[in-house]
N, C-alpha and C positions, 0 to 999 in steps of 0.2 A: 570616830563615829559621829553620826548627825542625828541630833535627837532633834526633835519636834514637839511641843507643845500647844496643845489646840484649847482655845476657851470659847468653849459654845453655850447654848441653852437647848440646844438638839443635840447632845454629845454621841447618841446611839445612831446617828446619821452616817458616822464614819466607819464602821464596823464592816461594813460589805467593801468599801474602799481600801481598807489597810490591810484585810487580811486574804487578801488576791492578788494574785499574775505577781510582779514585781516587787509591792510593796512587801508581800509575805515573805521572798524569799531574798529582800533586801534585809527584812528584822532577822531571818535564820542565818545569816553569815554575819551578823552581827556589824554591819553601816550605818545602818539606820535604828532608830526607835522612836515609838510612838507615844504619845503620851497624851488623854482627850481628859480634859477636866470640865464639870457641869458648873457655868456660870451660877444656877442658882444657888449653889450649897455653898458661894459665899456673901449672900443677901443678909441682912442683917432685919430684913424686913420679916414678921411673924407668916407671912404669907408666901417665903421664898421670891417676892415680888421684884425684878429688875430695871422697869421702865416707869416712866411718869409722863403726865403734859407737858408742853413745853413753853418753856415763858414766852411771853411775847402773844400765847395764842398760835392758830395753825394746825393743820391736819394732822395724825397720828399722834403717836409716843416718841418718846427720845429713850434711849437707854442710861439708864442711871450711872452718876460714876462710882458710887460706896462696891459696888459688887465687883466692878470691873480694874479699878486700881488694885484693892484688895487682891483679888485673884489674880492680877499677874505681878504684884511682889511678892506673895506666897510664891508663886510658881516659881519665878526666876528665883528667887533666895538669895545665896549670895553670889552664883555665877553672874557669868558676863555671857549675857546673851540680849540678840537682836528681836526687840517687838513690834511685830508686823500688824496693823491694822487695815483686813480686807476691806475697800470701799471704793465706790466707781471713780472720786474723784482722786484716788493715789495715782502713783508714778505706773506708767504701763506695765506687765510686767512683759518681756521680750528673750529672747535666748541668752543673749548677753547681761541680762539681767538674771536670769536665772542659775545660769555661771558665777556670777558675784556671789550673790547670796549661799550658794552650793559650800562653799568655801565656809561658809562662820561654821561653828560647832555646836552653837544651842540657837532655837526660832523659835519663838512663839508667836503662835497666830493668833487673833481678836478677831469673832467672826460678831459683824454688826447685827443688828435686827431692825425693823421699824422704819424709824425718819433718819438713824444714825445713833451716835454715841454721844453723850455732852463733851464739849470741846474742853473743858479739862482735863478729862482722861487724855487725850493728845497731849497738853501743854505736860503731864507727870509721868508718864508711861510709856508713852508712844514714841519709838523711833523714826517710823515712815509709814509713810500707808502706801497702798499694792494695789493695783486695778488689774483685773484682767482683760477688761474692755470697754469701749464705751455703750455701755446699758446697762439696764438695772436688774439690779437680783432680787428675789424676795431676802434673801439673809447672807453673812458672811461665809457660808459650810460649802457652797460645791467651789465659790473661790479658791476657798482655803486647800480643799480636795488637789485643786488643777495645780496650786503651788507644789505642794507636797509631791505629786507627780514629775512636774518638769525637774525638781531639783534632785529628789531621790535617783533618779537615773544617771544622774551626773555622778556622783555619786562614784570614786574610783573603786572596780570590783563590784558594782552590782550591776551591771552588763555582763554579758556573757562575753560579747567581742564589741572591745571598745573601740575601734577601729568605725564600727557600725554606725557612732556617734559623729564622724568625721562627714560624710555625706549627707547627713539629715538637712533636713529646710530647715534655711535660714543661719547654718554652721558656718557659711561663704557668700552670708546677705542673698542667696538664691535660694528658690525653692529646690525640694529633689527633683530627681529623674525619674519619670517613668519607671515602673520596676514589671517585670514579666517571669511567670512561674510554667511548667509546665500544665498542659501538654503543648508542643510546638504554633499548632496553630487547634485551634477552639472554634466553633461554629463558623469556619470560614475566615478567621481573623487570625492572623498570622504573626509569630516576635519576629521585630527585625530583624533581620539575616546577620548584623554584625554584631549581633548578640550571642549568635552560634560560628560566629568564626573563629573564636579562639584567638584572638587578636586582640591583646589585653590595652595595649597602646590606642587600635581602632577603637576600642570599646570607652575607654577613658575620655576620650576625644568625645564620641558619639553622647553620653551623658553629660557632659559640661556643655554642649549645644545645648541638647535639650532640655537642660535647666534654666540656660538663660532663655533661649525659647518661651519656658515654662512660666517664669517670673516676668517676663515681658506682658505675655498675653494676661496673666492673671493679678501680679502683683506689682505694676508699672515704678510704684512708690518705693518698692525696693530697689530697683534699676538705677533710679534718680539718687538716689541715697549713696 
């Protein structure tokens, strides 16, 4: 099982996320768990307060480190597990990244606020930090969300057909294929015909085109790669 560990100050943010579509019936067959802890209940400040100014001067707050080491040695305790800190400037996170990480047993994720975290908490706590793109979020929670998604599906057993994971974007450095459902043809628009041939060889054939196709026109940088 792949437990998860979330330290927020939004911790009710994840409640519609965890307990829907896959995530829910990842916890019912027991792969996955969840585990959301509220950064402020371990402040030590009379105000449950977690942020300050920051030396030097400069806009906003910084997120304190008393609340935030605290709470992820409480968390972790004495297992061994991997602590992730969401922030724009970490490592991308990409399929084959999310395949690594799939694989540990305990995550916790550090979801930032503000200007960021004081850079001590990094140097004591922090094993890596995790971007999921280049721009900026208001806080570390829908990050944290999109991790929790990509890796839980990896997840063996919490797919329905795993097989299904073999063709996704990005499995084969391509994007997918075109996918077509019924009915045959739709206001005039038609599935390719070697979609209905029965021709599983033709058909296999026909989607590896159209992915590279696909990843050409759209995502040239994977091509190159």
């Amino acid at each position: 099982m792949l437990r998860f560990d979330i330290i927020s100050i939004f911790p009710g943010a994840f409640t519609a996320v965890l307990d829907e579509s896959i995530m829910k019936r990842a916890q019912a067959k027991k792969k996955v768990s969840f585990h959301v802890h509220d950064l402020r209940s371990f402040s030590k400040d009379p105000h449950r307060k977690v942020d300050d100014r920051p030396f030097g001067g400069g806009p906003g707050m910084v997120m304190t480190p008393q609340p935030l080491v605290d709470a992820v040695r409480k968390v972790k305790g004495r297992r061994k597990a991997k602590v992730i800190y969401m922030c724009p400037g970490g490592t991308p996170l990409t399929q084959a990244k999310a395949k690594e990480l799939a694989r540990e047993k305990n995550i916790i994720l550090v979801c930032g606020h503000y200007e960021g975290i004081d850079e001590r908490v990094r140097a004591l706590v922090v094993d890596e930090s995790l971007s999921i793109g280049d721009y900026v979020l208001t806080g570390g929670e829908l990050p944290a969300m999109v991790v929790v998604d990509a890796l839980t599906r990896l997840v063996p057993g919490v797919l329905g057909k795993e097989a299904s994971l073999e063709d996704e974007s990005f499995e084969r450095g391509l994007l997918e294929y075109p996918q077509y459902t019924r009915p045959a043809d739709f206001c005039g628009n038609k599935v390719p015909p070697v979609l209905l041939s029965g021709n599983h060889q033709a058909v296999k054939e026909w989607r590896t085109a159209q992915a590279q196709a696909r990843t050409k026109r759209f995502r040239p940088d994977l091509m190159e790669r």
